[in-house]
KEZASE-461652 format. One line per 3 residues: their letters; for each residue z, x, y of N, C-alpha, C. Coordinates in nm, 3 decimals, padded with zeros to 5 digits. Atoms other than C-alpha are relative to their C-alpha. Layout:
<sites>
a = Z X Y Z X Y Z X Y ~ ...
</sites>
This chain:
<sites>
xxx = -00.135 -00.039 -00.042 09.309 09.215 09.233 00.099 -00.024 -00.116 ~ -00.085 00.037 00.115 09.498 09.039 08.952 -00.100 -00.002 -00.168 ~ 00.031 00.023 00.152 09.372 09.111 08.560 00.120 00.066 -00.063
xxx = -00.144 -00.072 00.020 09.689 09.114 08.371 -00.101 00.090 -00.139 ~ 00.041 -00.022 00.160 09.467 09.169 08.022 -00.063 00.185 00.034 ~ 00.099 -00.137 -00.022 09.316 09.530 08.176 00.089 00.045 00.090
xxx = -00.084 -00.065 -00.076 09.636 09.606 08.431 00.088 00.020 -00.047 ~ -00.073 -00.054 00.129 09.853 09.818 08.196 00.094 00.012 00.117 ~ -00.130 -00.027 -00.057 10.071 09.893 08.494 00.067 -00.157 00.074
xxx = -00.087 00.083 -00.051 10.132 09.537 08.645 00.029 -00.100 -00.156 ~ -00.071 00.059 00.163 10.195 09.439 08.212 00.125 00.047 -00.009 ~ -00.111 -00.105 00.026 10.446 09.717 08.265 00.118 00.004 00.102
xxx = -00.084 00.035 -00.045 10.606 09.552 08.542 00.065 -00.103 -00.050 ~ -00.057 00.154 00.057 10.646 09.227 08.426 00.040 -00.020 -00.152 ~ -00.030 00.037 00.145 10.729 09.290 08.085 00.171 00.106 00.061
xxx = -00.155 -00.040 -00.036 11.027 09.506 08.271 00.097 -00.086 00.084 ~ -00.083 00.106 -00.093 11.115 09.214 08.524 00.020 -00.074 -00.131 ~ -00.104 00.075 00.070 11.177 09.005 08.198 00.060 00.053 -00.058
xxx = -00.160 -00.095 00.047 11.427 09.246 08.042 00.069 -00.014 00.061 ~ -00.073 -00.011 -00.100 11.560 09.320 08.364 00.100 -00.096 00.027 ~ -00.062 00.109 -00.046 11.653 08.996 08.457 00.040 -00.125 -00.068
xxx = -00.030 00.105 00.100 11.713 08.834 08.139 00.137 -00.087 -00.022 ~ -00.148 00.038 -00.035 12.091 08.767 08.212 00.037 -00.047 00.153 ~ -00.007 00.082 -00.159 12.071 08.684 08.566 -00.037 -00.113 00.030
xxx = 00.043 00.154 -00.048 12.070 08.366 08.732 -00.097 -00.025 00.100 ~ 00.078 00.029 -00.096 11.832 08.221 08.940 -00.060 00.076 00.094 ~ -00.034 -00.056 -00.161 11.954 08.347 09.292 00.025 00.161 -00.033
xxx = -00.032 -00.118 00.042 12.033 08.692 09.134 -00.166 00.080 -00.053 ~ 00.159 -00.022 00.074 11.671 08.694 08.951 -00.091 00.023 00.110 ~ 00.083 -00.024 -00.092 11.499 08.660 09.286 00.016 00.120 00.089
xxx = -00.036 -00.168 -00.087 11.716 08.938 09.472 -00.075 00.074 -00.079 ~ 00.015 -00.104 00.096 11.623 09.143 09.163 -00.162 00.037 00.071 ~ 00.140 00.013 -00.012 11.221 09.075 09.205 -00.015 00.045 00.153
xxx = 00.009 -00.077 -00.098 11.257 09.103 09.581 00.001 00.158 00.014 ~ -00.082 -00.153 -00.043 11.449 09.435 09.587 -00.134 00.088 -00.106 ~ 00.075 -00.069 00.091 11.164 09.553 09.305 -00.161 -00.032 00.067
xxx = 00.114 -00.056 -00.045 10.880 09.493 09.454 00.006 00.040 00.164 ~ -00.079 -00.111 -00.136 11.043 09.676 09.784 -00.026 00.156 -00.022 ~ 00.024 -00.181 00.039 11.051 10.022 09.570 -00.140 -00.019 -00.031
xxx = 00.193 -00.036 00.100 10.704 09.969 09.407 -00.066 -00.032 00.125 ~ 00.095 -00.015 -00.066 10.549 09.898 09.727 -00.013 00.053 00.132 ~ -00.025 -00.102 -00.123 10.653 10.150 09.969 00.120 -00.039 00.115
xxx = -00.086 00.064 -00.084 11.000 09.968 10.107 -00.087 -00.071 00.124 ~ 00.003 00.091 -00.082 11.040 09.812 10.429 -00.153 00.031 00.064 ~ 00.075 -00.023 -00.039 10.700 09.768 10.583 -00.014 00.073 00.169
xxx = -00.024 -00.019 -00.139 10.605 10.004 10.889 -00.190 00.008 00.042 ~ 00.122 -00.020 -00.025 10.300 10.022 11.084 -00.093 00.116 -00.048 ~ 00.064 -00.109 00.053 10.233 10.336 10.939 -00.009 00.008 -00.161
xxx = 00.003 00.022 00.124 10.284 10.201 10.587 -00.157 -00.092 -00.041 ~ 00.107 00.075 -00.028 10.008 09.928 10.700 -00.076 00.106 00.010 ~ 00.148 -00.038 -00.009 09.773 10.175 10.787 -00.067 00.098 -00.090
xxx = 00.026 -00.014 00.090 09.817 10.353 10.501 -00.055 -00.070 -00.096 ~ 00.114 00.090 00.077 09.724 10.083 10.270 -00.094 -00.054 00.066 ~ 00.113 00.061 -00.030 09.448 09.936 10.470 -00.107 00.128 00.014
xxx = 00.067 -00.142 00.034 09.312 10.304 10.460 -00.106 00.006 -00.125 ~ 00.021 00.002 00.174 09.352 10.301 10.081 -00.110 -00.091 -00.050 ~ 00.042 00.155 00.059 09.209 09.969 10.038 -00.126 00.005 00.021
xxx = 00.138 00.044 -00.081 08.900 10.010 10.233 -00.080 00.110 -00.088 ~ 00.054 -00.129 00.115 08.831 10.292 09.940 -00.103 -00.073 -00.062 ~ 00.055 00.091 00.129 08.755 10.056 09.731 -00.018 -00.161 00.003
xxx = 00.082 00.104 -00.088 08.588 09.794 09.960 -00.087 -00.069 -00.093 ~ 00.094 00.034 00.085 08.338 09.731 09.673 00.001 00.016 -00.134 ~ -00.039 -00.023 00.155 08.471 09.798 09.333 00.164 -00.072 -00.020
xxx = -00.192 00.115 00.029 08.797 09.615 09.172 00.074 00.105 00.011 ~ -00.121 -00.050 -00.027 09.118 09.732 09.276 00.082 -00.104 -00.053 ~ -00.063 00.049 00.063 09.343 09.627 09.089 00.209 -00.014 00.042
xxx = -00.157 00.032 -00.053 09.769 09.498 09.212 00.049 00.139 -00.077 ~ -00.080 -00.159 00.085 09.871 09.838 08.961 -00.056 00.106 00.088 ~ 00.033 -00.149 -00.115 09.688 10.064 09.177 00.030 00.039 00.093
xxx = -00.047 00.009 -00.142 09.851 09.954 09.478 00.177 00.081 -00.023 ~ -00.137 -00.022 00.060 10.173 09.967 09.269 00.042 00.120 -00.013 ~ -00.027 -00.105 00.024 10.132 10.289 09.140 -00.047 00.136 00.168
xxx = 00.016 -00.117 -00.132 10.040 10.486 09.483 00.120 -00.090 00.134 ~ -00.067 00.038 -00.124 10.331 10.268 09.632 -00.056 -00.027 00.169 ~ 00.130 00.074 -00.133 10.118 10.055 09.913 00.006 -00.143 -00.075
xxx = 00.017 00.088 00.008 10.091 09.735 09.963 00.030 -00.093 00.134 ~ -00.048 00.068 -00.131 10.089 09.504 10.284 00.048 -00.146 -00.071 ~ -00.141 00.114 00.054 10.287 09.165 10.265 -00.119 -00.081 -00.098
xxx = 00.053 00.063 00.088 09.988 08.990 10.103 -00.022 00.053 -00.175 ~ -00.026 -00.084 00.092 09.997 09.220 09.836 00.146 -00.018 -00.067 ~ -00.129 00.001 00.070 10.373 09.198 09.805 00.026 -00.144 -00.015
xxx = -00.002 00.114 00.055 10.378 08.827 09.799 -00.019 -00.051 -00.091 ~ 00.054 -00.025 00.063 10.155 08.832 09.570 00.053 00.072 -00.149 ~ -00.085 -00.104 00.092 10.343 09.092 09.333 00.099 -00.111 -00.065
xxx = -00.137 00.093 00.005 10.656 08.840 09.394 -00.020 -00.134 -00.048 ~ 00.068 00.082 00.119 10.474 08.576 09.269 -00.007 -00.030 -00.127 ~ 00.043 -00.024 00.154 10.336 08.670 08.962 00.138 00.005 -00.064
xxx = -00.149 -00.058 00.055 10.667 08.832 08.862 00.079 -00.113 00.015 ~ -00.086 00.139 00.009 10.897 08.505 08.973 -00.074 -00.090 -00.085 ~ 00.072 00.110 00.112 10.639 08.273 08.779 00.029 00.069 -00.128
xxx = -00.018 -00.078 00.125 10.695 08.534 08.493 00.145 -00.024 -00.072 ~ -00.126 00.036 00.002 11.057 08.446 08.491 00.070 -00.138 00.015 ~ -00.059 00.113 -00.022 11.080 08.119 08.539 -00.019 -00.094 00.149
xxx = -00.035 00.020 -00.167 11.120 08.080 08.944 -00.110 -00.111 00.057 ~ 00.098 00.052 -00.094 10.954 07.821 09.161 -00.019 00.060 00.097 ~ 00.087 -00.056 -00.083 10.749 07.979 09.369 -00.116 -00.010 00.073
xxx = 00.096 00.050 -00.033 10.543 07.919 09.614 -00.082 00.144 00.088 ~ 00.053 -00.126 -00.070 10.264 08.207 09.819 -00.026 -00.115 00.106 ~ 00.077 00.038 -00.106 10.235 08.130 10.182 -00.086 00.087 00.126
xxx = 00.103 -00.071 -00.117 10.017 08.243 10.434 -00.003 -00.064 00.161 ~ -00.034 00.075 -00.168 10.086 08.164 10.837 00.023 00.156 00.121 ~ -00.051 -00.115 -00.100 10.209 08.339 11.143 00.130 00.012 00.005
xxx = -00.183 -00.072 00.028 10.578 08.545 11.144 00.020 -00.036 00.192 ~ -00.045 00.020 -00.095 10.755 08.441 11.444 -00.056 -00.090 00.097 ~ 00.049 00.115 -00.090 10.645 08.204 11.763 -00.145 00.031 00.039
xxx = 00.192 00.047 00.040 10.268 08.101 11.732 -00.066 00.087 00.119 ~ 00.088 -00.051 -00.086 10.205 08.220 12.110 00.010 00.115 -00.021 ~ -00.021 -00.143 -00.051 10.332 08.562 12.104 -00.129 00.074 -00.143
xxx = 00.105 -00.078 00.105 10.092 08.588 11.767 -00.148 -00.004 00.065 ~ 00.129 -00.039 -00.069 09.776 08.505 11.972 00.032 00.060 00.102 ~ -00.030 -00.093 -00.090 09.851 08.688 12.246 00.032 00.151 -00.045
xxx = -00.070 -00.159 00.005 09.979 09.009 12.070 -00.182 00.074 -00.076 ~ 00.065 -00.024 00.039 09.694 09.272 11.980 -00.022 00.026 -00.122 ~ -00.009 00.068 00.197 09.729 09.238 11.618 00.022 -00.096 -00.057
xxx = -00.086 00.073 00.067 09.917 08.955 11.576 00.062 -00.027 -00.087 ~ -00.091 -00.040 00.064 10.129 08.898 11.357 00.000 -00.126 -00.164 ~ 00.067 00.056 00.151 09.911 08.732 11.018 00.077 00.090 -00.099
xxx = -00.126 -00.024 00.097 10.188 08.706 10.743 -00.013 -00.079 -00.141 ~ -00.015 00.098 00.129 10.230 08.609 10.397 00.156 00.047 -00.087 ~ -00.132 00.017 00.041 10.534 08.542 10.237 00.013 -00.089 -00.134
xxx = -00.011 00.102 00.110 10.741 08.323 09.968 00.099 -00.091 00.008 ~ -00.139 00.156 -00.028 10.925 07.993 09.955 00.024 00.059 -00.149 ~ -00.056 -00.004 00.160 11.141 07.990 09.641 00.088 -00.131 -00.005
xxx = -00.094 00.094 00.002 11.329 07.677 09.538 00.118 00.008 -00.104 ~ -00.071 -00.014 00.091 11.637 07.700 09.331 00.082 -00.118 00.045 ~ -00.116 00.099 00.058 11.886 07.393 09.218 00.007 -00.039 00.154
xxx = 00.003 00.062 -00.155 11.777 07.212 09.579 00.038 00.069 00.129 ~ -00.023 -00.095 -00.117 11.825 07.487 09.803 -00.184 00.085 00.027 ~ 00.034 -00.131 -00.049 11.526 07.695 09.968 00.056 00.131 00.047
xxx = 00.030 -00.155 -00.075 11.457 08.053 10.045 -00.139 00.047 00.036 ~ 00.094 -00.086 -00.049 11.222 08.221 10.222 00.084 00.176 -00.046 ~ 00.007 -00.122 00.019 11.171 08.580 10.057 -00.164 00.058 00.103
xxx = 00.092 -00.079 -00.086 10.965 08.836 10.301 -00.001 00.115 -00.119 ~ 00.002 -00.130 00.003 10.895 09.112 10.120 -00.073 00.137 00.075 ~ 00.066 -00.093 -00.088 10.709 09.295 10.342 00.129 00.115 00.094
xxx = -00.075 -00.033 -00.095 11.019 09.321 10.576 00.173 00.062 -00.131 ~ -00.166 -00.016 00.087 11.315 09.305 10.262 00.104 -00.066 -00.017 ~ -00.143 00.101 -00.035 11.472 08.979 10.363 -00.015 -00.089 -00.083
xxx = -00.051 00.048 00.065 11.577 08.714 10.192 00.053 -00.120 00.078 ~ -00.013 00.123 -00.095 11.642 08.347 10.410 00.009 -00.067 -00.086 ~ -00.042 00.135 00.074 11.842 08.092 10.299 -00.075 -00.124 00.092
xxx = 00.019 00.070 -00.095 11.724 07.785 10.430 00.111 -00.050 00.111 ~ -00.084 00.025 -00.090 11.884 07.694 10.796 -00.003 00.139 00.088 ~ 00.016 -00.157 -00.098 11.824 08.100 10.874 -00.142 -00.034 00.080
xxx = 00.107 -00.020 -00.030 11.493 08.014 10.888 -00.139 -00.154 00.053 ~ 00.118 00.117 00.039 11.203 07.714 10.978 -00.142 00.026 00.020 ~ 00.128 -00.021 -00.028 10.861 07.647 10.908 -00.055 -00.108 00.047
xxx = 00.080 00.110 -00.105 10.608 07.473 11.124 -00.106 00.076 00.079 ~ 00.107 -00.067 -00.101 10.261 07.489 11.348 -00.025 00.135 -00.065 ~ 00.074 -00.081 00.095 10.145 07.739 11.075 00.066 00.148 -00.032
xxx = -00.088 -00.143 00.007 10.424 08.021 11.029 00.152 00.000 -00.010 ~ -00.089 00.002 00.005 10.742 08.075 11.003 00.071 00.087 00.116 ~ -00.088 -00.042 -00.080 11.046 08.129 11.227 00.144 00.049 -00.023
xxx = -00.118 -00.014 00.019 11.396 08.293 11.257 00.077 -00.088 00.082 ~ -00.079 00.089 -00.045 11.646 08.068 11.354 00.101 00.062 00.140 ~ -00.073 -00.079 -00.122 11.841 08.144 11.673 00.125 00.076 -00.058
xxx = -00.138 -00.085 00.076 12.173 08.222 11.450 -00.021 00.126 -00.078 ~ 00.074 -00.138 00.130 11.977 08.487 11.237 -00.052 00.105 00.143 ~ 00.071 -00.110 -00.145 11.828 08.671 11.598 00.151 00.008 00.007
xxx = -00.100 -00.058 -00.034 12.170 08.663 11.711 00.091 00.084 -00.068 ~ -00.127 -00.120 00.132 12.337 08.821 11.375 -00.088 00.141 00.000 ~ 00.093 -00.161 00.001 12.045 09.092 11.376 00.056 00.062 00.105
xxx = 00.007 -00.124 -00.153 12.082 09.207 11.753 00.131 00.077 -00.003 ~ -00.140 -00.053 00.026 12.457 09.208 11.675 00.012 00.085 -00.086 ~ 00.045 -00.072 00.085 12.383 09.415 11.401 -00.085 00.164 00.090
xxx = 00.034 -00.112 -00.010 12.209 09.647 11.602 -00.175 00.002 00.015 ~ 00.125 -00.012 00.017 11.848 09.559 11.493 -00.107 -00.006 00.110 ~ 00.159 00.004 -00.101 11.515 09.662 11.714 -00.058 -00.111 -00.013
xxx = 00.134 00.129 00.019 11.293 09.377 11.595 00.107 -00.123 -00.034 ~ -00.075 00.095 00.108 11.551 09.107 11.500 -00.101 -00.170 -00.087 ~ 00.085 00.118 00.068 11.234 08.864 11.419 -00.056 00.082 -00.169
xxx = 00.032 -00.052 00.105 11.119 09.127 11.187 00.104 00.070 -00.141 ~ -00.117 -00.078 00.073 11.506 09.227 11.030 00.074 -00.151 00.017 ~ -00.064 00.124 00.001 11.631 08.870 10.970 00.035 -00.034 -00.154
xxx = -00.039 00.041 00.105 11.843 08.778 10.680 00.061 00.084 -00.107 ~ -00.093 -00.019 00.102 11.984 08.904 10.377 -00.072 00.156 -00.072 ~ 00.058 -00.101 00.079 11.887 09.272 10.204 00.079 00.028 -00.148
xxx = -00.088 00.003 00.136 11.991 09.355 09.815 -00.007 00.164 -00.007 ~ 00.063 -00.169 00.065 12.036 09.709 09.636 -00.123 00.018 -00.079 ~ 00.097 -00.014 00.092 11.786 09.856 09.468 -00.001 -00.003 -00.120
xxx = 00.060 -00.009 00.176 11.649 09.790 09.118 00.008 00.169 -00.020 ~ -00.007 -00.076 00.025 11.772 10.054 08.947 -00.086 00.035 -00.119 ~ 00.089 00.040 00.105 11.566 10.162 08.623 -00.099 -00.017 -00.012
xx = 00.143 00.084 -00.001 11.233 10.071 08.735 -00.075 00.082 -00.070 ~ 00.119 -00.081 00.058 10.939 10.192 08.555 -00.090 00.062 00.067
</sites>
């Protein structure tokens, strides 16, 4: 999944995320990386984006696939984009952490017929957390959001700003969105 020395296109991200973001701070550096691997991996995730890449993926069930291939046919499910967001924040500096749990309250994930197996990213900057989703496009300061019992949650104040907002899913549309990376390669 990851060879940077033989993946000319994820060299060709990350040698553009440090240009990109060579003047930005921290908290500005991570919007950036969020909002970029958003365009490169097919925006906000929909079930029909999922079943496109797990389509794709199952191509090449037995031969390396490589994070640029995903990149370049725009696909990628959240482990994938975590993943992306990763590499690229470690590339820049960022503490970063990849997690892996359940999105929203533990029962409704066993109980639901898919459930709702998530990976995501803590980020720490100058004693503050965030939770970055990229799957979804958000962005959680800490206090929007807690983790615990193996997943993460939206906070009751973050459901109530979504619904007010308008949003269908407000577990899945929680928190903060940026513009797009303009420029991308």
């Amino acid at each position: 999944m990851v060879d940077r020395s033989t993946d000319s296109v994820l060299a060709k991200s990350i040698e553009y995320i440090k240009k990109a973001t060579r003047n930005l701070d921290e908290v500005d550096k991570m919007k950036f990386i969020n909002q970029y691997v958003l365009d490169k991996m097919g925006g906000i995730g929909t079930e029909e984006s999922v079943n496109r890449t797990e389509n794709f993926t199952n191509k090449f069930e037995n031969t390396d696939m490589t994070l640029g291939t995903l990149i370049e046919h725009g696909l990628g499910v959240c482990r994938h984009r975590a993943l992306l967001f990763k590499i690229l924040s470690d590339t820049v500096g960022l503490k970063v952490s990849l997690k892996r749990g359940y999105y929203a309250d533990i029962s409704e994930a066993i109980s639901s017929e898919r459930g709702f197996n998530h990976a995501w990213n803590i980020v720490q900057i100058k004693g503050k957390t965030y939770l970055v989703d990229t799957m979804h496009g958000k962005l959680m300061p800490e206090g929007e959001y807690r983790e615990g019992k193996g997943g993460f949650y939206a906070s009751q104040k973050s459901i109530k700003q979504a619904q007010a907002h308008g949003e269908r899913n407000p577990l899945l549309n929680t928190g903060y969105g940026y513009s797009p990376a303009v420029g991308t390669p």
